[in-house]
ZAVO-240138 format. One record per residue (C-alpha): residue number from 1; chain; x, y, z. Coordinates in Angstrom, 2 decimals, padded with zeros to 5 digits. Layout:
N
<k->NUM, c->A, u->X, v->Y, w->Z>
...
REM end
This chain:
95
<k->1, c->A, u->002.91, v->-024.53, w->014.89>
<k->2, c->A, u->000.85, v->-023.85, w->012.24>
<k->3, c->A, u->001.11, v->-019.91, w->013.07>
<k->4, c->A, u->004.98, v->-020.40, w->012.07>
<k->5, c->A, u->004.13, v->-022.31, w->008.81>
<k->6, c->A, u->001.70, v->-019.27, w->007.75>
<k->7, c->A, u->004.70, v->-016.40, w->008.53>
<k->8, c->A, u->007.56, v->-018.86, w->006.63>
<k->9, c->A, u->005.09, v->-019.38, w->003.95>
<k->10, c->A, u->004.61, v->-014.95, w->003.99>
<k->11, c->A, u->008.18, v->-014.53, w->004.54>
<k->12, c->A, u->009.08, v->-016.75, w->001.42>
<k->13, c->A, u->006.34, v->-015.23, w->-000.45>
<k->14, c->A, u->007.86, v->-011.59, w->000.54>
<k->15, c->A, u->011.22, v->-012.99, w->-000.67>
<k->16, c->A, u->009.93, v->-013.89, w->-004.08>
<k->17, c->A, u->008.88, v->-010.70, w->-004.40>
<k->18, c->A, u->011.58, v->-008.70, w->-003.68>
<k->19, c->A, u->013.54, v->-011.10, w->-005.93>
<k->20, c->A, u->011.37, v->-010.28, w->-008.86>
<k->21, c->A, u->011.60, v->-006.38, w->-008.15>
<k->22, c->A, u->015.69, v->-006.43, w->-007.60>
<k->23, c->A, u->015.90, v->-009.02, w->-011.13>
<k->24, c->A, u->013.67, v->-005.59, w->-012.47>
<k->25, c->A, u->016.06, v->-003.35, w->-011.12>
<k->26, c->A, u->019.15, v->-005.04, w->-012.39>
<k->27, c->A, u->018.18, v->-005.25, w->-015.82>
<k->28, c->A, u->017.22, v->-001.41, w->-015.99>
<k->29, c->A, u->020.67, v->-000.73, w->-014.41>
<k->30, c->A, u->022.42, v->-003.24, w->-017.28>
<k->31, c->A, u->019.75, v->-001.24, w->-019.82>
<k->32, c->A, u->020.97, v->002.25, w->-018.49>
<k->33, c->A, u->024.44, v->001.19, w->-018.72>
<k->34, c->A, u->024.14, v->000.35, w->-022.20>
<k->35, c->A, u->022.72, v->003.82, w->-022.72>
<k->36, c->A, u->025.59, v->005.42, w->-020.92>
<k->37, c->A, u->027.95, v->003.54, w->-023.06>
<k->38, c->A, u->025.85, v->004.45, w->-026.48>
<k->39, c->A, u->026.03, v->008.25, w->-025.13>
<k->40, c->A, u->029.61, v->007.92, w->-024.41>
<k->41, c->A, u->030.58, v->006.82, w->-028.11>
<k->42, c->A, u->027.98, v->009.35, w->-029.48>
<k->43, c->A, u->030.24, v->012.14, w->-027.66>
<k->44, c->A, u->033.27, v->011.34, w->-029.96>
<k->45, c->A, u->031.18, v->013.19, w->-032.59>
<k->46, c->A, u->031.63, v->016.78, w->-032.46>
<k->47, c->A, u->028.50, v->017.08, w->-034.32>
<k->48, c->A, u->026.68, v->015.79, w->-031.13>
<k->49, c->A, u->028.82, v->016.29, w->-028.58>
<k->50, c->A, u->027.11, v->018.47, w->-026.10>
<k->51, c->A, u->023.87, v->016.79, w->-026.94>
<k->52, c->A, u->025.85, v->013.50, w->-025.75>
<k->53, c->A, u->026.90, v->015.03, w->-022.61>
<k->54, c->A, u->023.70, v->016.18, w->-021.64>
<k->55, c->A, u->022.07, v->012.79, w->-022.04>
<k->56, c->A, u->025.25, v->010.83, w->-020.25>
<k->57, c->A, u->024.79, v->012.87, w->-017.19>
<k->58, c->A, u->020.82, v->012.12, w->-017.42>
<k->59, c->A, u->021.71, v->008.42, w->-017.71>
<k->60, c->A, u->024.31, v->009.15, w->-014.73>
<k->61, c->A, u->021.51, v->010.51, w->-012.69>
<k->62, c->A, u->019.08, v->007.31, w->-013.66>
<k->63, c->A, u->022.37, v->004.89, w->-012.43>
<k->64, c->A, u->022.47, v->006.43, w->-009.29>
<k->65, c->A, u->018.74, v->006.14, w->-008.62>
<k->66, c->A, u->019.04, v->002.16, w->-009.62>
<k->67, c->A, u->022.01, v->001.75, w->-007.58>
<k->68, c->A, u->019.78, v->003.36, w->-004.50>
<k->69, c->A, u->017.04, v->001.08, w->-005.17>
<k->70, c->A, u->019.04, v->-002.03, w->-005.79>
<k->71, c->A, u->021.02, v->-001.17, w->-002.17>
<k->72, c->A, u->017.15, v->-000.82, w->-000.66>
<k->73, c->A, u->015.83, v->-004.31, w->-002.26>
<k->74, c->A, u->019.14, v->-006.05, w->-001.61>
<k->75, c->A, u->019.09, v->-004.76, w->002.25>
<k->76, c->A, u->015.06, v->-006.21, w->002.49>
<k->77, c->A, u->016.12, v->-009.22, w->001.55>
<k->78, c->A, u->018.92, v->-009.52, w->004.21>
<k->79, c->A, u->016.18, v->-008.89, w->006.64>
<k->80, c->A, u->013.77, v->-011.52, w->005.30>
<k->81, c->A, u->016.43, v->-014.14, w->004.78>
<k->82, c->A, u->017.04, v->-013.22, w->008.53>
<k->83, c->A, u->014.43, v->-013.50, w->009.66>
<k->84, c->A, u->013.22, v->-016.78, w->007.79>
<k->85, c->A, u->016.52, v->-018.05, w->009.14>
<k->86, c->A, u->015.44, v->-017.25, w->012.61>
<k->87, c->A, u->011.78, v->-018.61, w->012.27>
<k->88, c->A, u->013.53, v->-021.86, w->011.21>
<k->89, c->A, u->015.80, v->-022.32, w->013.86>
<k->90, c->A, u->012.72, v->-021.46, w->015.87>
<k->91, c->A, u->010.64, v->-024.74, w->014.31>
<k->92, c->A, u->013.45, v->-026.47, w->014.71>
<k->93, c->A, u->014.13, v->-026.00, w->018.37>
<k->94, c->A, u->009.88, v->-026.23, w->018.94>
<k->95, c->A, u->009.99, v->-029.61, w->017.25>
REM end
């Protein structure tokens, strides 16, 4: 029993951490939309116009990155709230 306690105790450790890294991942993606919205008014200038293009496709580049990570973190955390699901009903039914 106490072998269970140690891997829910892991598991919910794991799960913090994967919470702090997607809240971290979020933010940069609300950050880099706020840049792709700043680059999008800064195109309306003619003045710096290509300039702004060149930096909304960076930004564009950055979002998709975020998006891939965010999709990766989101997907671990399926699998630990899974599995700390399953060692649960597992204490439950060794109870």
């Amino acid at each position: 029993m106490t072998g269970q306690t140690e891997k829910f105790d892991d598991l919910l450790r794991l799960r913090t951490a994967v919470v702090q890294e997607l809240s971290a991942v979020f933010a940069e993606h609300h950050r880099l939309l706020q840049v792709a919205s700043a680059a999008e008014f800064k195109s309306l200038d003619e003045a710096t116009c290509s300039e702004a293009e060149k930096e909304k496709e960076a930004v564009a580049t950055k979002i998709e990155c975020n998006a891939a990570a965010s999709e990766k973190l989101t997907a671990e955390l399926d699998r630990i709230d899974r599995e700390l699901e399953r060692n649960d009903l597992e204490g439950e039914v060794n109870d």
